[in-house]
Phi, psi and omega in degrees: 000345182319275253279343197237016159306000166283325161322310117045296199246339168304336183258015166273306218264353156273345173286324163304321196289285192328324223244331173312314218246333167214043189295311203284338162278000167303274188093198164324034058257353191315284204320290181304313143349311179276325182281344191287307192313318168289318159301302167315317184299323182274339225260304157345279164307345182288293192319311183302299198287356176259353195265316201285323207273348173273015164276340205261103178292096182229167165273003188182086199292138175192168175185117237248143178229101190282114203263265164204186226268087210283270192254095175257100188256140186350260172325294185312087167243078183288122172246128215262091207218146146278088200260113180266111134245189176317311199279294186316291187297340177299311199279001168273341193258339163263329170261024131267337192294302168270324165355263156353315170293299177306321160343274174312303215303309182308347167308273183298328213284319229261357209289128230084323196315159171263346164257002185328321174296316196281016183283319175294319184287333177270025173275306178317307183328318213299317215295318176285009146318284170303312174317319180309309163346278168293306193284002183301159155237078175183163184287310207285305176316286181332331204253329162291340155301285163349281185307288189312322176280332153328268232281316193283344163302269171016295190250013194239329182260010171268329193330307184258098189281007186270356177264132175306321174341294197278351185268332198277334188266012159276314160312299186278358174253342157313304196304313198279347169264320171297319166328296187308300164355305165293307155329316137343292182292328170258013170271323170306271208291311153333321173295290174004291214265009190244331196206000180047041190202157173204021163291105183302306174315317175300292155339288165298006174254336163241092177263351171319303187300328178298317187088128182309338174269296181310313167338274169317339183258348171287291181321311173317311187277325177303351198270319194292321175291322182272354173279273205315341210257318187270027184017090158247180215262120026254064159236026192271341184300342192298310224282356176285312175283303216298343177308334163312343190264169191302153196273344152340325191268298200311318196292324199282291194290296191286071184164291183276324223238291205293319200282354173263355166293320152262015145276328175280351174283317164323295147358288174311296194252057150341284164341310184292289146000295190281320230244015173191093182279006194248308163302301183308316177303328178281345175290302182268000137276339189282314169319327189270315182279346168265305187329308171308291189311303201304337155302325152300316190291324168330335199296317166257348155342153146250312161335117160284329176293311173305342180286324134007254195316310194277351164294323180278339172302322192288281195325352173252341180307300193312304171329303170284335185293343192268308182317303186293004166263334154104059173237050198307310166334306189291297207294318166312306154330289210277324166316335201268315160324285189300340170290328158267325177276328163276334194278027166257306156340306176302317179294321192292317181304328172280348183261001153280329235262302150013268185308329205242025188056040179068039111347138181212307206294137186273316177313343188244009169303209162091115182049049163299334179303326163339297187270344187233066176281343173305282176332287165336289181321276181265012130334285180316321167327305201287330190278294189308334171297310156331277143006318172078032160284108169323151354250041152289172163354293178309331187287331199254330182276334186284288177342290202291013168260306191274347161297319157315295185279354161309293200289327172254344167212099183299319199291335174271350166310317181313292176309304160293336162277316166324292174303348173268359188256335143335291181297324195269330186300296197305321181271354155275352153280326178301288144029269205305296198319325209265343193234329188272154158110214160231188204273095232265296209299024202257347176315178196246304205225147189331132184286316145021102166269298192294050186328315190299322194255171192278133160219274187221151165287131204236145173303159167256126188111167154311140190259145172306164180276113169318158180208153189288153193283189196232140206324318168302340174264306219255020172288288170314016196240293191306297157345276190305338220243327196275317201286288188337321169294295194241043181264351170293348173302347162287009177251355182251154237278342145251075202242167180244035169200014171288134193294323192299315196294318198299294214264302176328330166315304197332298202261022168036230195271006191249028143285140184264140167220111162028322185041040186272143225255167175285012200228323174297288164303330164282342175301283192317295186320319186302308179295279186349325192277319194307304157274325170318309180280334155347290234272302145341295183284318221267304151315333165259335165306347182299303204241047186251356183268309207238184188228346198233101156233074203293358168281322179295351178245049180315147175292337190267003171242337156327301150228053129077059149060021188043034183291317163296341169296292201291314184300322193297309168313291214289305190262328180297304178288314183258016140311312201283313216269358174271278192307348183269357175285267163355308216258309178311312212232281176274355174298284180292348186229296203297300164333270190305324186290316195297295177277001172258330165277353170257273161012300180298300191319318186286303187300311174303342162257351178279337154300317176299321194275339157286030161279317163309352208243094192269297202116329180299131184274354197278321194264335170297327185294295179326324180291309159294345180269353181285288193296335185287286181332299204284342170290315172284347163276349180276328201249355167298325170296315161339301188297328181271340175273339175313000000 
């Protein structure tokens, strides 16, 4: 099956082809049936391909599958090649696997939409976007990968551009990503210009030749690409709007598969990391510090999807805090962990959002478990996972990031058990509002007073009496909810689905390890189970009666520390007031004056000079004897200086 990983990202770009060419006459559910069917299909070939790849006896399994040879510029030979190791297939088999889910689920979610085939058609697009991604074995494949899940975010949180939200927050999650992207990108030419490859294994074999400031200044720009594409700190506001497109997208791109993609870029050039112990420390403060904020801002959210969105943001912090301690293992865990538990969660919010006729306000919830026990049932699985409650999932995937980070930077451990104590709070105010307490959603109008600030999208109207999704949205829910739940058996250490023994060849001697004594780990695990459960009680008891604790929602974290505010200031206005300068000014008086005065210039001599054009033959003589004269006189001087 080795042999056939191009099937992989091949059968997502014929579902693309299929939805192109007669998706709309497909329609309504046919279209969608089918992008599920190409997605499920690759998802297969993953499963072969990961079954073949455990045959291949090594220190280190991999295997290259070379397509053909894309730019042969002298030096420059980029091969449009497929590269399997352990990391690379983990990370293929959860984003086709859930895909596939988000698919089926979207079937129901999208059902009506007036574009559903084309919805489908960029879902497919995105997913053979990211197989490129992950499956480049070069920086430049990696990066068309890159670009294709970009465009397809783009055209996926923009998807109903007819609400402005959304066409604008489809703009900003472009823009905020194109930033990052040049970093990438003048990071690719910097390897280049050092080793002349952009071949990953070639690279990491010759780091001599790079030199340790480029090493660092590669890892750096490469961070700046992966700040915008993972929302890390300062390129993190997009991913909070992207919540505008169908949560299917919030579920796909912001939760399982795209926003993991600079962890997985992290990951990859590991070597370089360990080789700039000084880039790897800025990765795990930058890590520690989006984990915190975005976690505070969660605290006050009304949105569920947005309490969401800044969950997943604290949750790639963590992610970096581990990759920056060289716990590559640990950040893997928890991406594959959090890719179940959140992408159930993101689902679970559309099938209240669903129940509750585009409801969105947690404030306008309340006692939904009645009415949604499915939905409940397994939400909740996702709220305790989240939560870091024993013995799911979560608990065990966090832990080992934060025991790595015990062990290598104790003062950000401080940061990360604060935020986990954070993370336990929020999402057990989401839970009681949206499923406990009463039934809110019977107001005519929003409970919200605080119109003026961003809060939440709300129905028009009185919202109707909930109702439960229908077996294609709460299948995937069932699903999502049993792997999330017992996905912690990847942690344990002779287990036959244990992660570490899969991946660790990868990252060799640059794992970092921990040493930590077995009386060292259960103290940390015990604090870990303490707060989480604490934290767990002490939220919901807080918001399982009322929805208005207006000390606990302070404005400044309602809007997420005014960080949008300050770009707007710092960057936003006088961008806008440099262009109206531009356009005002140099455009118009400098610019235009510049070619409208040669313009004048051409013209005002071409006038003098049809003066000369008499017609008279007496003044053409004159000219020429004028000209004989000033030419014979020119050369009489020669003769005389001579």
């Amino acid at each position: 099956m080795l042999h056939v990983t191009y099937l992989i990202i091949l059968l997502p770009l014929v579902g693309v082809g299929v939805q192109l060419v007669a998706g709309r006459r497909l329609g309504d559910p046919v279209a969608g049936w089918i992008g599920t069917a190409f997605v499920g299909a690759s998802f297969l070939v993953s499963v072969g391909v990961y079954l073949d790849l455990l045959t291949v006896h090594a220190p280190v399994r991999t295997f290259t599958q070379d397509l053909w040879t894309w730019i042969p510029v002298d030096r420059l030979q980029v091969r449009a090649a497929l590269y399997v190791d352990p990391l690379a297939m983990t990370m293929v088999l959860f984003v086709t696997g859930i895909s596939a889910l988000i698919h089926l689920y979207s079937i129901g979610y999208m059902h009506g939409d007036r574009d559903f085939s084309k919805f489908f058609l960029y879902l497919n697009l995105f997913v053979a976007s990211m197989l490129i991604l992950v499956l480049g074995n070069n920086l430049v494949m990696t990066f068309v990968g890159w670009e294709g899940v970009g465009t397809c975010s783009y055209l996926l949180v923009a998807f109903w551009f007819t609400r402005d939200s959304a066409a604008s927050a489809g703009k900003k999650a472009f823009v905020y990503n194109r930033i990052g992207d040049a970093g990438f990108l003048v990071a690719i030419f910097l390897a280049y210009a050092t080793v002349h490859t952009t071949d990953y294994q070639v690279i990491f074999a010759h780091l001599s030749e790079i030199g340790s400031a480029n090493i660092t200044a590669i890892c750096l720009l490469l961070l700046v690409g992966v700040m915008g594409k993972s929302a890390q700190i300062p390129l993190f506001p997009w991913l909070a709007d992207a919540m505008e497109g169908p949560t299917p997208v919030s579920a796909l791109i912001h939760a399982a598969t795209m926003v993991t993609a600079g962890v997985y870029l992290l990951c990859r050039v590991n070597p370089l990391l360990h080789a700039s112990p000084s880039a790897a420390l800025t990765v795990a403060i930058i890590g520690a510090a989006t984990a915190f904020v975005a976690a505070t801002i969660a605290c006050a959210q009304q949105d569920i999807k947005k309490v969401l969105a800044y969950s997943t943001v604290s949750q790639l912090g963590y992610m970096f805090l581990a990759i920056g301690s060289g716990a590559y293992t640990a950040a893997i865990f928890l991406m594959v962990a959090h890719a179940f538990f959140k992408g159930l969660l993101f689902l679970g919010s559309g099938s209240v959002i669903h129940g509750l006729h585009d409801e969105q306000d947690l404030k306008r919830m309340g006692n939904l478990r009645r009415y949604l026990p499915v939905t409940f049932l397994t939400f909740a699985v996702g709220w305790l996972c989240l939560a870091a409650v024993p013995p799911l999932s979560g608990f065990w995937a966090k832990g080992d990031v934060l025991d790595n980070t015990w062990a290598a930077h104790p003062a950000l451990w401080v940061v990360g058990i604060v935020t986990a104590g954070l993370t336990a709070y929020y999402m057990s105010r989401l839970t009681a509002l949206a499923f406990f307490g009463s039934d809110r959603w019977k107001a005519a109008v929003p409970v919200d007073a605080h119109h003026d600030e961003p809060g939440a999208h709300h129905a028009e109207g009185p919202v109707g009496e909930p109702h439960e999704s229908p077996w294609v949205m709460t299948l995937p829910l069932w699903i999502l909810a049993a792997f999330a739940a017992v996905a912690g058996v990847m942690a344990i250490p002779n287990g036959q689905f244990n992660l570490g023994r899969w991946v660790d060849p990868v990252f060799g001697a640059n794992l970092y390890a921990n040493h930590l004594s077995g009386t060292a780990l259960w103290v940390l695990g015990v604090v870990d189970a303490v707060v989480a459960v604490t934290f767990v009680a002490v939220g919901f008891h807080l918001w399982s009666r009322t929805a208005e604790r207006p000390p606990l929602e302070g404005t400044f974290l309602r809007r997420s520390w005014y960080v949008n505010e300050l770009y707007d200031a710092v960057l936003g206005r006088p961008a806008q007031r440099l262009a109206a300068f531009c356009s005002d000014v140099v455009d118009s008086k400098v610019v235009d004056g510049a070619v409208n005065g040669v313009a004048g210039l051409v013209k005002g001599s071409g006038s003098l000079l049809r003066r000369t054009q008499t017609g008279y033959v007496r003044n053409y003589v004159l000219g020429i004897v004028l000209g004989t004269v000033f030419v014979v006189g020119f050369m009489l001087t020669r003769l005389w200086w001579a």
